[in-house]
C-alpha positions in Angstrom: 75.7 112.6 105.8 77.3 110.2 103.3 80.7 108.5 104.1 82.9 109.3 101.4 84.4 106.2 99.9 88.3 106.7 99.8 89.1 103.7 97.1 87.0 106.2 95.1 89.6 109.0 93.3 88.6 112.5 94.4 87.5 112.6 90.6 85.7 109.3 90.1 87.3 108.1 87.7 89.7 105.5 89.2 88.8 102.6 91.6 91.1 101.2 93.8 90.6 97.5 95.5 92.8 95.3 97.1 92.4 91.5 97.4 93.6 89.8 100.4 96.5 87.0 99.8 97.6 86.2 103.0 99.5 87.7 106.4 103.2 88.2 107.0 103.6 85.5 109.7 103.4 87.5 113.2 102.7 90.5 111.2 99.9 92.1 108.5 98.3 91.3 105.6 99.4 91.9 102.3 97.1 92.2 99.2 97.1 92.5 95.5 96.0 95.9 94.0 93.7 96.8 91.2 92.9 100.2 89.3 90.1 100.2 87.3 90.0 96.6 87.7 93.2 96.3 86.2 95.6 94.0 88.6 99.1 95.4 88.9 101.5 92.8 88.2 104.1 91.0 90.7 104.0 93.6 93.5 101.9 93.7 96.9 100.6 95.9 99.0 99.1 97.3 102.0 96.1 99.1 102.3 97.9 102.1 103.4 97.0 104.5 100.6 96.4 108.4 99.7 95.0 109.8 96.6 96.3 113.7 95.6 93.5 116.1 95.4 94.0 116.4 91.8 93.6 112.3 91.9 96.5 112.2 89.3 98.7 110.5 91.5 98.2 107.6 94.2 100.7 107.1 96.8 100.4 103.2 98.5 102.4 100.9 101.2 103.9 98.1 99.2 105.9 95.5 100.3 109.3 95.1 99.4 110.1 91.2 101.2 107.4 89.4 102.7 109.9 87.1 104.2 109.2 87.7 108.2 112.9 86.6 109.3 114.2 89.4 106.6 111.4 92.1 106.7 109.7 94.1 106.8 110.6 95.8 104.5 108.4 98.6 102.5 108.3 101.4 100.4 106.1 104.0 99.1 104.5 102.7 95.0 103.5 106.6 93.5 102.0 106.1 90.7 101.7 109.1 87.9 97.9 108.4 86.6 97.9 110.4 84.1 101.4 109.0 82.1 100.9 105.5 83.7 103.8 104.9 85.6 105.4 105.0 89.0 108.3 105.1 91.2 108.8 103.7 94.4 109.9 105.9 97.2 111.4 105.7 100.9 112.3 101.9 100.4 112.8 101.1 104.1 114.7 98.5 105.1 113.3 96.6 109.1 110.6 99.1 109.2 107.1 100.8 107.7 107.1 103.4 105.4 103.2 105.2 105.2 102.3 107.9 103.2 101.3 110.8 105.5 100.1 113.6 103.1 99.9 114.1 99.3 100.0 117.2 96.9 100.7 117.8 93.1 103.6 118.9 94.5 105.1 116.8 97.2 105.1 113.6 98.7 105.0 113.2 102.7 105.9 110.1 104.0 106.8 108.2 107.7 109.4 105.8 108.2 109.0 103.6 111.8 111.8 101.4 112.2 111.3 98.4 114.3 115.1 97.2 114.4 117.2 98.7 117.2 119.3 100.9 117.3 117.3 103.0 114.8 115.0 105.9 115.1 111.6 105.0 115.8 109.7 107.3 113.6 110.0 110.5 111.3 108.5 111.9 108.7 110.2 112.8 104.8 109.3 114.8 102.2 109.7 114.3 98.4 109.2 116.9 95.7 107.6 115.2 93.0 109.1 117.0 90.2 112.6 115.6 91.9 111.8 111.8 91.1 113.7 110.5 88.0 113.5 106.7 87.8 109.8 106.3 86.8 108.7 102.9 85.2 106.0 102.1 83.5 103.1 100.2 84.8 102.7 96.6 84.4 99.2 94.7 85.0 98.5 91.4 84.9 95.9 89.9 81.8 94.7 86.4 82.8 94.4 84.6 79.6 91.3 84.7 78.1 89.3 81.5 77.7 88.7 80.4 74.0 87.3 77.3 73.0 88.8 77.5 69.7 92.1 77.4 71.4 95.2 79.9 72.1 94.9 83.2 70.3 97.8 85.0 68.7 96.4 88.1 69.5 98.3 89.6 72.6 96.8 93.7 71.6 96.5 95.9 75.0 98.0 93.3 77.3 100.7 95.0 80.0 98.6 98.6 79.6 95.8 100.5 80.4 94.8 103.9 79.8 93.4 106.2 82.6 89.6 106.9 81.6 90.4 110.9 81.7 93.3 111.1 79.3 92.6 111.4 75.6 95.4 110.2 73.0 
């Protein structure tokens, strides 16, 4: 039997990848993340990640400080595929935040705090419908190379469109 590759959308029609940048000193990696080969811009990640069954949204670790004397601190990037934008969620403050399980519907998410004095670990839910500050996505565009030098034309940089939504 065929192992189902998870940076696949349970549609196929996004593709998730992460390249590595470095590790949090005494701690994990963090990565850059691209959808559709589309790099989202000034944000990183872990490779933590859950897509919903309907694969129009995609719930990810991302750091918040990668500063190991402050951190870590994290919170859950959901990210509406079909509008193009995202939220972030549980920001969690000398601990993990992981997403757990992920409907239309609701969010599921686990906090493990490593300061003390805190709870170790529990689990929150979010109701998707409840989530107001959405922002729009960013992604970065490396210039492109032209030998007849810099081009005026700036068209499509900062968006992309999901392959299965028509305008």
């Amino acid at each position: 039997m065929k192992k189902k590759n998870r940076n696949i959308s349970p549609d196929g029609n996004y593709i998730l990848s992460f390249r590595y940048i470095g590790d949090i000193r005494f701690g994990p990696s963090f990565f850059r993340m691209k959808i559709n080969n589309h790099i989202v811009k000034d944000m990183y990640f872990a490779r933590n990640f859950l897509w919903s069954t309907d694969s129009r949204y995609l719930a990810v670790q991302k750091w918040i400080e990668l500063d190991p004397h402050n951190g870590p601190h994290t919170s859950i990037f959901l990210m509406d595929m079909k509008r193009d934008v995202w939220a972030e969620i549980g920001p969690t403050y000398k601990g993990l935040v992981s997403p757990v399980r992920l409907s239309k519907d609701h969010l599921v998410y686990s906090k493990e705090y490593i300061a003390p004095g805190l709870p170790p670990y529990f689990e929150e839910r979010k109701r998707i419908d409840d989530i107001q500050k959405w922002q729009k996505m960013e992604y970065f565009h490396p210039p492109k190379e032209n030998l007849s030098g810099p081009s005026e034309d700036n068209e499509g940089q900062g968006t992309f469109t999901p392959q299965n939504e028509t305008k």
